[in-house]
ROZA-386305 format. One record per atom (N, C-alpha, C): residue in one letter; x, y, z. Coordinates in steps of 0.2 Angstrom, whole numbers, padded with zeros to 4 digits, always signed. Atoms other than C-alpha are relative to their C-alpha. Last residue first. Layout:
! ROZA-386305
AXYZ...
//
This chain:
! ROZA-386305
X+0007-0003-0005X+0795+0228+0428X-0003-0004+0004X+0001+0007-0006X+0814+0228+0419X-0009+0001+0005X+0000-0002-0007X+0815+0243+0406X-0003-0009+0004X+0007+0005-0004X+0819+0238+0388X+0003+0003+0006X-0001+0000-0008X+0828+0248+0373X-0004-0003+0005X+0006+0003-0005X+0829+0249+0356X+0003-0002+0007X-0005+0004-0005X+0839+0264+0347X-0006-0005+0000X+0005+0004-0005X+0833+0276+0332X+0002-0007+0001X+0002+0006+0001X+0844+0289+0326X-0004-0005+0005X+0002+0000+0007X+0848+0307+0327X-0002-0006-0002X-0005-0005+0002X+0845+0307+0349X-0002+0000-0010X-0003-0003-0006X+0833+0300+0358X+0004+0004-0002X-0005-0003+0005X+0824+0289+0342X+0001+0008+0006X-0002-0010-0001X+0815+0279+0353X+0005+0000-0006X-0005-0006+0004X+0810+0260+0351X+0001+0005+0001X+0006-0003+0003X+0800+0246+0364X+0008+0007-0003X-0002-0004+0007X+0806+0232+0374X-0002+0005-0002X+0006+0002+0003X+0795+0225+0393X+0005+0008-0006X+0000-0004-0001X+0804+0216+0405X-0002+0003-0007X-0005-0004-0005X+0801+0203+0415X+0002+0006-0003X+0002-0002-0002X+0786+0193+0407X+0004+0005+0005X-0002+0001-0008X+0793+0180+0403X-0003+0003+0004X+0005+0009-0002X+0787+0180+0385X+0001+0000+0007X-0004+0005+0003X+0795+0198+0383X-0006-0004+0004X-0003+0002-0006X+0783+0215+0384X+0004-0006-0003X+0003+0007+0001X+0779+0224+0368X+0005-0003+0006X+0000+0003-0005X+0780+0245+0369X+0001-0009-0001X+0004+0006+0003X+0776+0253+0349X+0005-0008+0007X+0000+0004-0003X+0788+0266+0354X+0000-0008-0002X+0003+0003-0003X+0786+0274+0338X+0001-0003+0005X-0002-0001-0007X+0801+0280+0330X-0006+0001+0004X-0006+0004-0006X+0796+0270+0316X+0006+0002+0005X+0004+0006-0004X+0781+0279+0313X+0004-0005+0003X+0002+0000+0004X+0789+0297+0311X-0002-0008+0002X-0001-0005+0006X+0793+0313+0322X-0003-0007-0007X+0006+0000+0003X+0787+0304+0337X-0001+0002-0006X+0006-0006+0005X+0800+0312+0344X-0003+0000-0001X-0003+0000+0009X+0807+0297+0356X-0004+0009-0001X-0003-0007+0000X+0810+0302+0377X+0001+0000-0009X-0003+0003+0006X+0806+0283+0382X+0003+0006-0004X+0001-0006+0005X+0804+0291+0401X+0003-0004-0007X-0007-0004+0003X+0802+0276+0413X-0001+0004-0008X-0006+0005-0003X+0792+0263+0424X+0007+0005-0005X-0007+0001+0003X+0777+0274+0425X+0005-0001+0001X-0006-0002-0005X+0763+0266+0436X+0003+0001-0004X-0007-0002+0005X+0747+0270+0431X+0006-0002+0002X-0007-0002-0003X+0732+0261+0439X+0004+0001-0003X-0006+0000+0001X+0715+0261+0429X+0004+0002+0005X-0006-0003-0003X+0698+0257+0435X+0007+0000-0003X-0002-0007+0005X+0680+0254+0427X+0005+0005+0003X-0002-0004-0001X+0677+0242+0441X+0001+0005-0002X+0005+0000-0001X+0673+0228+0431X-0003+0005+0004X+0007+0000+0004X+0687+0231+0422X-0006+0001+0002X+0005+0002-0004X+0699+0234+0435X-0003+0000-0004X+0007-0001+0001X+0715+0238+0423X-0006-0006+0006X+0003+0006-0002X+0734+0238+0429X-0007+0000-0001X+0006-0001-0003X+0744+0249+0418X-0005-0005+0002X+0003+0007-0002X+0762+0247+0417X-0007+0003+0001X+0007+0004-0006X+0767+0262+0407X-0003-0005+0002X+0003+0007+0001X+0782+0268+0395X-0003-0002+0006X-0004+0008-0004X+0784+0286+0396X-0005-0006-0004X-0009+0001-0002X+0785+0301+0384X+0001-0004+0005X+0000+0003-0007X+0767+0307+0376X+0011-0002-0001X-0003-0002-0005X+0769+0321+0364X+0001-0005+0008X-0006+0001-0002X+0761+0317+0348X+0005+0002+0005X-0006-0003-0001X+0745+0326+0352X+0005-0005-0001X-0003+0000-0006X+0728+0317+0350X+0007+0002-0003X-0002-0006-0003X+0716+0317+0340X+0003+0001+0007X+0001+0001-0007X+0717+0302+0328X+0000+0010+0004X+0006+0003-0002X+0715+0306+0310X-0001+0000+0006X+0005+0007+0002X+0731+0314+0305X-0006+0000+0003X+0005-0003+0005X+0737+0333+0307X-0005-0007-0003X+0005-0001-0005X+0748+0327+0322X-0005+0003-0002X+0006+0006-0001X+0756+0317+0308X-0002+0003+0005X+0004-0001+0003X+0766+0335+0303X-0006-0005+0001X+0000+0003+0002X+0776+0338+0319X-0006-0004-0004X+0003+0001+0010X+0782+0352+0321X-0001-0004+0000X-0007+0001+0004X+0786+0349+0342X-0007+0000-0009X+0001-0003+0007X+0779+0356+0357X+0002-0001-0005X-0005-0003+0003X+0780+0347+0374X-0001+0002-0009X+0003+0004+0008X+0766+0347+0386X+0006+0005-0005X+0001-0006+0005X+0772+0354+0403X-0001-0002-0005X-0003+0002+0007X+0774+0339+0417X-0002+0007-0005X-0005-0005+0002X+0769+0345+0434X+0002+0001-0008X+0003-0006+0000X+0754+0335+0437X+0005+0006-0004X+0000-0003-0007X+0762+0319+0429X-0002+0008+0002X-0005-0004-0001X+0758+0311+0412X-0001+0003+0008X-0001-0004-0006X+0750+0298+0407X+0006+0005-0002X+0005+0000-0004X+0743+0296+0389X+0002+0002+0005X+0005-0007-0001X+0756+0288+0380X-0004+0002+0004X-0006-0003+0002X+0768+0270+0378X-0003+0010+0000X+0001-0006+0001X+0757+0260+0388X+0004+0005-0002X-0008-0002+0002X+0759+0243+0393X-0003+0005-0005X-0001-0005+0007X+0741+0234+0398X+0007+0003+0002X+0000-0006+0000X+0741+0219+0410X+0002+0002-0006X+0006-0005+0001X+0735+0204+0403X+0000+0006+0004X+0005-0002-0006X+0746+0194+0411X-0005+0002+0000X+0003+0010+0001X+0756+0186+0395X-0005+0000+0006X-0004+0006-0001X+0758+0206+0393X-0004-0007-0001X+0003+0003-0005X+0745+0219+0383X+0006-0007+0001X-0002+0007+0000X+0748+0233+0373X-0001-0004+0006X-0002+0005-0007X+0742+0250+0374X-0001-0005-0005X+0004+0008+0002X+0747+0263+0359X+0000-0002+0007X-0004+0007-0004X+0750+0282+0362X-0003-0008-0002X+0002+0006+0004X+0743+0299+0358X+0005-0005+0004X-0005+0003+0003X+0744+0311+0374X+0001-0005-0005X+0002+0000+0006X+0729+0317+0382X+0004+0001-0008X-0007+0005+0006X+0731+0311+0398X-0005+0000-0005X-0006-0003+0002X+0723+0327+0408X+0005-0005-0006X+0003-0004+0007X+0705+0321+0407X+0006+0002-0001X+0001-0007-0005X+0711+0305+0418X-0001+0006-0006X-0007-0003-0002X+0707+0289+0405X-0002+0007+0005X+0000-0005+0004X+0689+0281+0403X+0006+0002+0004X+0000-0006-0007X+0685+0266+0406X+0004+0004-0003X-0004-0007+0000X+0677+0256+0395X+0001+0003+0004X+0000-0006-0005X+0667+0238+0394X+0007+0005-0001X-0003-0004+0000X+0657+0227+0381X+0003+0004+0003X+0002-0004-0010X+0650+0212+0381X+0005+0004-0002X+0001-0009+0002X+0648+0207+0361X+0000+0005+0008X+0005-0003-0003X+0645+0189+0367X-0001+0007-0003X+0006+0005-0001X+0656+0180+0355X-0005+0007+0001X+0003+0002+0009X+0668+0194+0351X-0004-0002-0002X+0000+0006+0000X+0670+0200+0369X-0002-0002-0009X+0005+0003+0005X+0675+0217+0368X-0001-0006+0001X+0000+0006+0000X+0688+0228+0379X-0007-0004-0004X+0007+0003-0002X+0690+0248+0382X+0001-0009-0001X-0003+0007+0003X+0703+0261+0383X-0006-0005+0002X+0002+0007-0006X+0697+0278+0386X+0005-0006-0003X-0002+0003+0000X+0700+0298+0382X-0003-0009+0003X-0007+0001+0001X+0690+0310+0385X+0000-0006-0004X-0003+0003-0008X+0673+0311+0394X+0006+0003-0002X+0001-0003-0003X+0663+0310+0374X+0001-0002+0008X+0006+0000+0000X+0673+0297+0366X-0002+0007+0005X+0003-0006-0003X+0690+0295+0360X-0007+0001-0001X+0003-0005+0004X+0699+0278+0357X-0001+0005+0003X+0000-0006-0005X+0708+0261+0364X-0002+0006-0005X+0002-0004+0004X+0704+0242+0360X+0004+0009+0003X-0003-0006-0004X+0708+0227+0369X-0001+0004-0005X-0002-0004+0007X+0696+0211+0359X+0003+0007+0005X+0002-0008+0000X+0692+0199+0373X+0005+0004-0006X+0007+0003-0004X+0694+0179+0376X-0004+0007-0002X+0006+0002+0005X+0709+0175+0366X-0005+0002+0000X+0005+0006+0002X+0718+0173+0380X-0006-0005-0003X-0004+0005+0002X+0732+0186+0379X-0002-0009+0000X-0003+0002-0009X+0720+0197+0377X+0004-0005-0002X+0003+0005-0003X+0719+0203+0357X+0002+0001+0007X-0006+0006+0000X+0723+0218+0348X-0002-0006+0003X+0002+0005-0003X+0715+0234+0341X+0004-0007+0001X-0005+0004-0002X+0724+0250+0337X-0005-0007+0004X-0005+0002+0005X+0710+0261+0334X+0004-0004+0005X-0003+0005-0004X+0694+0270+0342X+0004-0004-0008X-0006+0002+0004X+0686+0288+0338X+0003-0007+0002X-0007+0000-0005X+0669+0292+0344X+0006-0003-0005X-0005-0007+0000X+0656+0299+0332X+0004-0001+0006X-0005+0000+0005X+0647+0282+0331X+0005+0003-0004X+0002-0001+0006X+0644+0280+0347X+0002+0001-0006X-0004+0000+0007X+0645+0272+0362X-0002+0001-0006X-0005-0002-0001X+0638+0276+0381X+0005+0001-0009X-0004+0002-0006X+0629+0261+0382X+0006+0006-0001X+0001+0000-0006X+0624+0263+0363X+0004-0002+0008X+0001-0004-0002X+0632+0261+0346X-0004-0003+0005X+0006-0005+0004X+0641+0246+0339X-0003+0005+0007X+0005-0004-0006X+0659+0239+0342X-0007+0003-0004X-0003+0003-0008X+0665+0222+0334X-0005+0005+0004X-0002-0006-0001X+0660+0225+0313X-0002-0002+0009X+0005-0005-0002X+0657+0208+0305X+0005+0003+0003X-0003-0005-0003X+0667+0194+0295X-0005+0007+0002X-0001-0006+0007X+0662+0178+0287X+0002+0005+0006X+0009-0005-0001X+0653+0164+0299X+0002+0007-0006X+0005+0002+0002X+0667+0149+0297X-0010+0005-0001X+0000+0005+0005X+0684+0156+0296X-0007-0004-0005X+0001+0008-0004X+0678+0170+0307X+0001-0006-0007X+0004+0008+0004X+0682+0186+0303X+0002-0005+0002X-0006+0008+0001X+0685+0201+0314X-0002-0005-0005X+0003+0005+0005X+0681+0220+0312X+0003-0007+0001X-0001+0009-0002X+0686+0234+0321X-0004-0004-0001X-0011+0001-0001X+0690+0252+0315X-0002-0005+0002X-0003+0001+0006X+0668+0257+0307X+0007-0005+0000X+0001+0004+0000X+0659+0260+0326X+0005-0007-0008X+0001+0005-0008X+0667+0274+0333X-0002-0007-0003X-0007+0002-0001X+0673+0283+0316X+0003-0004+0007X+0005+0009-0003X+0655+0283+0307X+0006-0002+0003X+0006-0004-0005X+0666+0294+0296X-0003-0006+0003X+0001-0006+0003X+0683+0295+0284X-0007+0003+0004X+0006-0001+0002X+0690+0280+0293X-0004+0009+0000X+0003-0005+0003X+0707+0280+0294X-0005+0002-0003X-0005-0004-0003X+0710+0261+0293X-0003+0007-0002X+0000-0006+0006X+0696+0250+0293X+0004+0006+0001X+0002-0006-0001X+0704+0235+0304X-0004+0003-0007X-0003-0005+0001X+0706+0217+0307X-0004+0007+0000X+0001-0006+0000X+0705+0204+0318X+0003+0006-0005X-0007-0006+0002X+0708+0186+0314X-0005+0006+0002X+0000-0008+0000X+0698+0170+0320X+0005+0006+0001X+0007-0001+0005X+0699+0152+0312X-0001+0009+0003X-0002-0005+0008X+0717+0152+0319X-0005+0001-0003X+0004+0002+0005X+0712+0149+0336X+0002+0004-0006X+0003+0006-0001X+0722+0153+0353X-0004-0004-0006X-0006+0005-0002X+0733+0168+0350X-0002-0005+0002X+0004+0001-0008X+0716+0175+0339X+0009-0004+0003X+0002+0009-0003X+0726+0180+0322X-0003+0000+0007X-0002+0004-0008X+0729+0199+0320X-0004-0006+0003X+0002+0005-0001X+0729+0210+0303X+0003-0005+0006X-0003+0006-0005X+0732+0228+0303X-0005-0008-0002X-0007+0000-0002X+0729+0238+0286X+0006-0004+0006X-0001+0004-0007X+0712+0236+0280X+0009+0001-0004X-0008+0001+0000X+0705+0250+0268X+0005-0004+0005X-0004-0001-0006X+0688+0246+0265X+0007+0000-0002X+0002-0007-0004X+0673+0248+0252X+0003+0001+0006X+0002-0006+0006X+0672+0229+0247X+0001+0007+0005X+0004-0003-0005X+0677+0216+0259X+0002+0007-0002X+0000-0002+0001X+0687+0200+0249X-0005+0006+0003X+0007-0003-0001X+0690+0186+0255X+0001+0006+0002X+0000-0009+0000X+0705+0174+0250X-0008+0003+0000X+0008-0005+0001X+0709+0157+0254X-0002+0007+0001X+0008+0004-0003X+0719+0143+0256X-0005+0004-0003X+0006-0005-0003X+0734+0153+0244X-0007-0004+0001X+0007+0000+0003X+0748+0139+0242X-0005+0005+0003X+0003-0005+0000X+0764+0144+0250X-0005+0001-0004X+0002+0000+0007X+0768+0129+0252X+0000+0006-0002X-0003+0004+0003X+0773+0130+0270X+0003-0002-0008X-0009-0001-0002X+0768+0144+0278X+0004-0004-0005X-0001+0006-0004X+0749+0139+0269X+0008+0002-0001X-0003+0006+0006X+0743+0154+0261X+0002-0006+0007X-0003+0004-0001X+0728+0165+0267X+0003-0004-0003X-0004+0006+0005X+0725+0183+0259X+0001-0004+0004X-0005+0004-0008X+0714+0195+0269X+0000-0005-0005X-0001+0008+0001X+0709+0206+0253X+0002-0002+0006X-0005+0002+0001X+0702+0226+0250X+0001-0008+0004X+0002+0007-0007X+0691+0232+0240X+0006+0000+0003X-0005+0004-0003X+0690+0250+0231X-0001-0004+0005X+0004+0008+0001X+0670+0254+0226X+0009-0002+0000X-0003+0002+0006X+0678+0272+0219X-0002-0008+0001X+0002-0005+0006X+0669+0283+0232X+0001-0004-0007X+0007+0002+0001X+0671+0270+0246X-0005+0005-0003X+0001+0006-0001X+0689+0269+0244X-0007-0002+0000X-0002+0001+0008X+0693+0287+0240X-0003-0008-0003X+0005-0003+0004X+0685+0290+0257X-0001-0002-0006X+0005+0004-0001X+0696+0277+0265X-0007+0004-0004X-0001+0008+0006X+0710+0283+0255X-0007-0002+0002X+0002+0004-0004X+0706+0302+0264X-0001-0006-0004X+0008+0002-0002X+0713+0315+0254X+0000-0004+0004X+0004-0008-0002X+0733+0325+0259X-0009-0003-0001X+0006-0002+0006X+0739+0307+0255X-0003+0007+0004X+0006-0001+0000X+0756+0306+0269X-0007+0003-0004X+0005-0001+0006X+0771+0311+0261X-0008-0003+0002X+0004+0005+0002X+0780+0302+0275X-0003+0002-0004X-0004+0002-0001X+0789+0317+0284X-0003-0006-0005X-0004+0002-0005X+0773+0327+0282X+0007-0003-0003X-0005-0007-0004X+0763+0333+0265X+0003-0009+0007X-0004+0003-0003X+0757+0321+0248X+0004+0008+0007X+0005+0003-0002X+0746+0327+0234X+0001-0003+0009X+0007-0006+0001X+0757+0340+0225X-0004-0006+0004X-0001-0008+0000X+0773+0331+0228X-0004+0004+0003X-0002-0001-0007X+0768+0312+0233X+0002+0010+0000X-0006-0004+0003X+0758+0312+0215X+0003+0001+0008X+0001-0009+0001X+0745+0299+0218X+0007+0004+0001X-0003-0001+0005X+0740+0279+0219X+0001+0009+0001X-0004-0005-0001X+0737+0274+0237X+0005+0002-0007X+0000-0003-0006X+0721+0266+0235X+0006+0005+0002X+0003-0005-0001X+0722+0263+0217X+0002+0005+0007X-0003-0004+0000X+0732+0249+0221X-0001+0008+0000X-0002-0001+0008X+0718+0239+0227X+0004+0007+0000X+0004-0004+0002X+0719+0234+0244X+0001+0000-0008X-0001-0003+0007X+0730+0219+0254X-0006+0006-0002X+0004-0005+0001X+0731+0212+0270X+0002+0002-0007X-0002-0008+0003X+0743+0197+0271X-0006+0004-0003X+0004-0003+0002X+0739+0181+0282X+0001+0007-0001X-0003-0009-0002X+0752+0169+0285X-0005+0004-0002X+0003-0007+0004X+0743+0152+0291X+0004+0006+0001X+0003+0004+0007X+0751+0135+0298X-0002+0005-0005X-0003+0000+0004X+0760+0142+0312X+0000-0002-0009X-0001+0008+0004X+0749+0136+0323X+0005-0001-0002X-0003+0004-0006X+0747+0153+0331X+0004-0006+0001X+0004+0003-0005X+0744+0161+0314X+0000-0002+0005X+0000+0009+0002X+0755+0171+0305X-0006-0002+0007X-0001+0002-0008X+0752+0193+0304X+0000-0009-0002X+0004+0011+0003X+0753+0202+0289X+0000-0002+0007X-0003+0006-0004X+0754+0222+0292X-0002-0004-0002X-0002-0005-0006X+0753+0233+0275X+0000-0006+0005X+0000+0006-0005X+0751+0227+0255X-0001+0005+0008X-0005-0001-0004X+0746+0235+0240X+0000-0003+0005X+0001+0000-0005X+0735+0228+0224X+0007+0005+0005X+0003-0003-0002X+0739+0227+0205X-0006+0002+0009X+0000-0007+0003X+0751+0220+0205X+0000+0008+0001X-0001-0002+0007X+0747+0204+0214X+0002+0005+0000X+0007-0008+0001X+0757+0201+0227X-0002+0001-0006X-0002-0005+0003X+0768+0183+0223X-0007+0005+0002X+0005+0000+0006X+0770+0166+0233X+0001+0008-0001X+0007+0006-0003X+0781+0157+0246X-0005+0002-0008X+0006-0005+0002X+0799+0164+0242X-0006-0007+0000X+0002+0003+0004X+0813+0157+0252X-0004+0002-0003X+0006-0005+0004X+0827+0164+0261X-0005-0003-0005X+0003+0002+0007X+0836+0151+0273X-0005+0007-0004X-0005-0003+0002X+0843+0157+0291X+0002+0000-0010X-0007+0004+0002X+0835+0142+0298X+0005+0004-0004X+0000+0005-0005X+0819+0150+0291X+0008-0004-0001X-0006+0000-0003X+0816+0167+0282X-0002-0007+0007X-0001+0002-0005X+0799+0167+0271X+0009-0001+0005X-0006+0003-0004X+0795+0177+0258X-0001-0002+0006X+0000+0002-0005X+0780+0184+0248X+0005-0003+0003X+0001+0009-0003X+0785+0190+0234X+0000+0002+0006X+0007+0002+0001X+0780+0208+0224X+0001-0007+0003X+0000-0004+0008X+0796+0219+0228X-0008-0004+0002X-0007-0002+0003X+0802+0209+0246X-0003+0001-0011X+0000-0001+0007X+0788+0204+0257X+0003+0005-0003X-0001-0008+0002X+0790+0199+0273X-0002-0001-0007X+0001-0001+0006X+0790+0182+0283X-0002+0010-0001X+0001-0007+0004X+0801+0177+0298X-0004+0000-0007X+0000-0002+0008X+0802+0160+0306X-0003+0006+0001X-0007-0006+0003X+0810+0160+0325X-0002-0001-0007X-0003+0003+0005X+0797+0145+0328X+0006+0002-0002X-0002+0008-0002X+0788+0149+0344X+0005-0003-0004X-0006+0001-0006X+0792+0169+0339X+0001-0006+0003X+0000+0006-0005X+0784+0168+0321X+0003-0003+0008X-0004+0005-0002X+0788+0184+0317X-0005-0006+0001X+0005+0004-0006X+0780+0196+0306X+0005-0005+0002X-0005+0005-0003X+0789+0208+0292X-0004-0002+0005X+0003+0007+0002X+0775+0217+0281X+0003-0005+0006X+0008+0000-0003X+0775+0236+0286X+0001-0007+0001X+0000+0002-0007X+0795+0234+0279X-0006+0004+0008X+0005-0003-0004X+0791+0231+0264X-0001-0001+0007X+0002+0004-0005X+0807+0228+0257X-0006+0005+0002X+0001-0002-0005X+0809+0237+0240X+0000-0005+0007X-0008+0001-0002X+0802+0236+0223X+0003+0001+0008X-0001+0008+0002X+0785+0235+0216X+0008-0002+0003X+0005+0007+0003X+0782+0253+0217X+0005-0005+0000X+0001+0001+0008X+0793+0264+0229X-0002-0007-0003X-0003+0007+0004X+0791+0269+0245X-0001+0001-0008X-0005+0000+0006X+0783+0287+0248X+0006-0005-0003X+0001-0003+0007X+0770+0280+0257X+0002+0003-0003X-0006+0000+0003X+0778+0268+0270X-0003+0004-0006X-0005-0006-0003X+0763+0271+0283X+0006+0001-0005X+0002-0004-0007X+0753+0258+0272X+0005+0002+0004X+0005+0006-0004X+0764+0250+0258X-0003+0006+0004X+0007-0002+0000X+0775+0256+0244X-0004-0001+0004X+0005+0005+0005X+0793+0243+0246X-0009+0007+0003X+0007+0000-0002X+0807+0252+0253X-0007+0001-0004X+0005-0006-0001X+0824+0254+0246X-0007-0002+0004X+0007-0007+0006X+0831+0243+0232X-0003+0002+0005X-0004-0005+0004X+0846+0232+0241X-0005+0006-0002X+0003-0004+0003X+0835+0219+0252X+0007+0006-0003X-0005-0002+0006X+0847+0204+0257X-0003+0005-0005X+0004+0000+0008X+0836+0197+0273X+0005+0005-0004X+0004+0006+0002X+0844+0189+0288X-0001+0003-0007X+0005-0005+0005X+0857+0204+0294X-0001-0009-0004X-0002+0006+0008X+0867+0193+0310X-0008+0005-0005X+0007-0003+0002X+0869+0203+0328X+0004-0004-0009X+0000+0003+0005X+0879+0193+0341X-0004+0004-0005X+0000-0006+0003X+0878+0201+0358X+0002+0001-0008X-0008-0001+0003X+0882+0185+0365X-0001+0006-0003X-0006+0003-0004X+0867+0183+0378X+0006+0001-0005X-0003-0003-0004X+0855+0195+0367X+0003-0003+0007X+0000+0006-0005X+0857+0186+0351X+0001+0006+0009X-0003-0003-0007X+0851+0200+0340X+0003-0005+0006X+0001+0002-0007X+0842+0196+0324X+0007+0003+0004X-0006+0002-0005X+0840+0207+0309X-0002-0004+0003X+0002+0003-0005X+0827+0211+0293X+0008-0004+0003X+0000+0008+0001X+0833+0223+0281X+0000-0003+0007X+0001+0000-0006X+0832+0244+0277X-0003-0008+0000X+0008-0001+0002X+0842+0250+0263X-0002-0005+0006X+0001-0003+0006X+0861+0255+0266X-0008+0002+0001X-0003+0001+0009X+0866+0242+0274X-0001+0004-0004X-0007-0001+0001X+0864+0248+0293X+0004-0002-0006X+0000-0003+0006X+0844+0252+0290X+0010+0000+0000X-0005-0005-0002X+0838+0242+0303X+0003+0004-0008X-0002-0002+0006X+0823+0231+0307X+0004+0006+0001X+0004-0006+0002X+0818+0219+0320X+0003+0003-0005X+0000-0002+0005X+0822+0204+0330X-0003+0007-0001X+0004-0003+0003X+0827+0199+0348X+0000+0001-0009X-0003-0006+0008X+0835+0185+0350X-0006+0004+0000X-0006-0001+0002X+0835+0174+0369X+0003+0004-0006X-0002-0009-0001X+0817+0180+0375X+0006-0003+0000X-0004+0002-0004X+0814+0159+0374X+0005+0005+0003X+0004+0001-0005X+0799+0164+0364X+0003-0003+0005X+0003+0008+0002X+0808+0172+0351X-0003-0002+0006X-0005+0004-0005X+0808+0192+0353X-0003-0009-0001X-0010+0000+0004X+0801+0205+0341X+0005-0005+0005X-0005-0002-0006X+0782+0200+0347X+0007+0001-0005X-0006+0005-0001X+0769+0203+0334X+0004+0001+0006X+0006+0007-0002X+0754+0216+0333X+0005-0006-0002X+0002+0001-0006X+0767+0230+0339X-0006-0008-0001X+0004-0003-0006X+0777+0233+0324X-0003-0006+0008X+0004+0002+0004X+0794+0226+0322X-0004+0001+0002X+0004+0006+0000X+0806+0233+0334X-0003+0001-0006X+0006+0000-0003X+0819+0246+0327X-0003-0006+0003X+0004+0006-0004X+0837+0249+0325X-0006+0001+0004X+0008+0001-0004X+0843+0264+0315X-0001-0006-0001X+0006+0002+0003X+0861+0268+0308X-0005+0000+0005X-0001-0002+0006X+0878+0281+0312X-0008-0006-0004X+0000-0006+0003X+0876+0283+0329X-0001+0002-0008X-0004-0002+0004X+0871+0265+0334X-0001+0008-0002X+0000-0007+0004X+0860+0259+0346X+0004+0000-0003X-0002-0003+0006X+0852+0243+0351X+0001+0008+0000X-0002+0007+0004X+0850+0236+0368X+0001-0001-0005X+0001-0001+0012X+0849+0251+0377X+0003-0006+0001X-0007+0001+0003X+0845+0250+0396X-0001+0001-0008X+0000+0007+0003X+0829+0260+0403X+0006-0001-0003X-0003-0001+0004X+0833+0273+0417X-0002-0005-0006X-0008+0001+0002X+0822+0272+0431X+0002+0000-0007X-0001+0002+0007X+0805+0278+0437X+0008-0001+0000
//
């Protein structure tokens, strides 16, 4: 293993990527982007990394905007910084900033169109094309409550289960499309009794998006991924047998870089796995991790279709590291304590993984955006990803 470089850090502010179902780099891996809190309150940057150039694009002042993971935000006001998506063919940026939709182009601030109200927002993701932004939304309800008395961890985290609350009280929640451009809203659909929080365009067809049920309160294997089809409506991806079943756990879903297969990873009886879908066919296959990697973590996937691993392995020796840390009370079951970035080369049909760890990212894990959240560059040389190593949080890339 080697050392990885640092590309952003500061002692005195926080440099992060953008999540993981986007890239933070333009498609000619010369500007990374991502999010930083050096003004105070926390605003969309770029990064020239041949001049070393660093330029703050968005002009948020008010703090952070209420959204998925950002739960102690504040209403209506804020960057919401769940929301921020790139377009890396294009270098445009969209966010949402209090109740607008925004777009950053050319270095231009523009607003497209407005959130309702009465709804909240979490990841958006743009279409391939560039034609469609598509923002998740729920009803507000969903995370209405007292952060004090209702609210525990670093992130006041809901002490009930939304998604429960959500198919108790007949909350819906919306895949919004507008057109980049106009920001007219194409079209909105509706999907009762859910709480969606990622959304992820097919990187070959915009008629297909993935999204999620987040923190599913039961039925926790088949419930998290869900895609829609511009032309057939929207259905649920994994169903029971062949090894799978209702009572496993699976999250973070994303695409291949082909379009071709839905990546996925969760916990089933064995352990651990990581598995694949075909969306058409509904082909299904999983392999199952070593029993010892039992480390939370997200896989990602290069232009190669190798997976990038931010969790999970660990080495015979290694001693599992212990830390307060209140999201290990969440949903998934797994320990915040993984600590390398990992090339994994999958045998599918072979039900085989290879590990190679390429280097110790060494974050805490203490809150969402000190996350890894790994994402390789377009070239495929070397592969970014966040820590917080010391008081603040850096970004940094290993070469592979």
């Amino acid at each position: 293993m080697k050392d990885a470089e640092v590309v952003l850090k500061s002692d005195k502010a926080n440099f992060q990527m953008l999540y993981f179902t986007c890239s933070s780099l333009s498609q000619d891996d010369s500007k990374l982007y991502g999010l930083t809190d050096m003004t105070g309150s926390p605003n969309i940057f770029s990064y020239d990394l041949k001049t070393g150039k660093l330029n703050i694009l968005s002009d948020n002042q008010d703090g952070i905007l209420r959204s998925y993971v950002y739960f102690n935000g504040e209403w209506d006001k804020g960057l919401g910084k769940a929301s921020v998506v790139l377009d890396s063919e294009r270098n445009i940026l969209y966010y949402i900033q209090g109740n607008e939709i925004r777009r950053i182009k050319d270095g231009t601030i523009a607003k497209l169109n407005n959130v309702r109200d009465d709804r909240v927002t979490a990841f958006m993701h743009v279409s391939p094309d560039g034609k469609m932004l598509a923002v998740p939304s729920t009803d507000r309800r969903a995370l209405e409550y007292d952060l004090d008395t209702e609210g525990y961890g670093l992130d006041r985290r809901p002490v009930f289960s939304v998604d429960e609350r959500c198919i108790r009280e007949h909350l819906s929640s919306y895949l919004s499309f507008y057109d980049t451009e106009t920001g007219t809203l194409i079209r909105e659909v509706t999907v009762p009794d859910c709480w969606i929080t990622h959304v992820v365009f097919s990187p070959v067809n915009p008629l297909l998006m993935l999204f999620n049920n987040e923190w599913t309160c039961k039925d926790t294997g088949i419930r998290r991924v869900w895609i829609y089809d511009w032309n057939n409506g929207y259905k649920q991806l994994r169903s029971e047998g062949n090894a799978r079943s209702r009572n496993d756990w699976v999250c973070h879903e994303l695409w291949s870089s082909d379009g071709k297969w839905v990546i996925y990873h969760g916990e089933k009886t064995g352990g651990a796995f990581v598995g694949r879908i075909d969306p058409v066919s509904s082909k299904c296959q999983e392999i199952l991790l070593d029993k010892s990697f039992r480390a939370y973590g997200h896989f990602t996937i290069d232009g190669l279709d190798n997976l990038i691993c931010d969790g999970y392995f660990k080495f015979p020796d290694d001693k599992d590291i212990v830390r307060d840390n209140p999201t290990d009370n969440g949903p998934d079951p797994h320990k915040k304590n993984g600590r390398y970035i990992s090339l994994v080369l999958p045998d599918w049909e072979r039900e085989t993984l290879e590990w190679h760890p390429l280097t110790n990212h060494d974050t805490d894990w203490l809150s969402q955006d000190s996350h890894p959240h790994p994402v390789a560059d377009h070239s495929n040389h070397h592969i970014y990803f966040s820590s917080r190593r010391d008081k603040t949080i850096g970004i940094y890339r290993i070469a592979y």
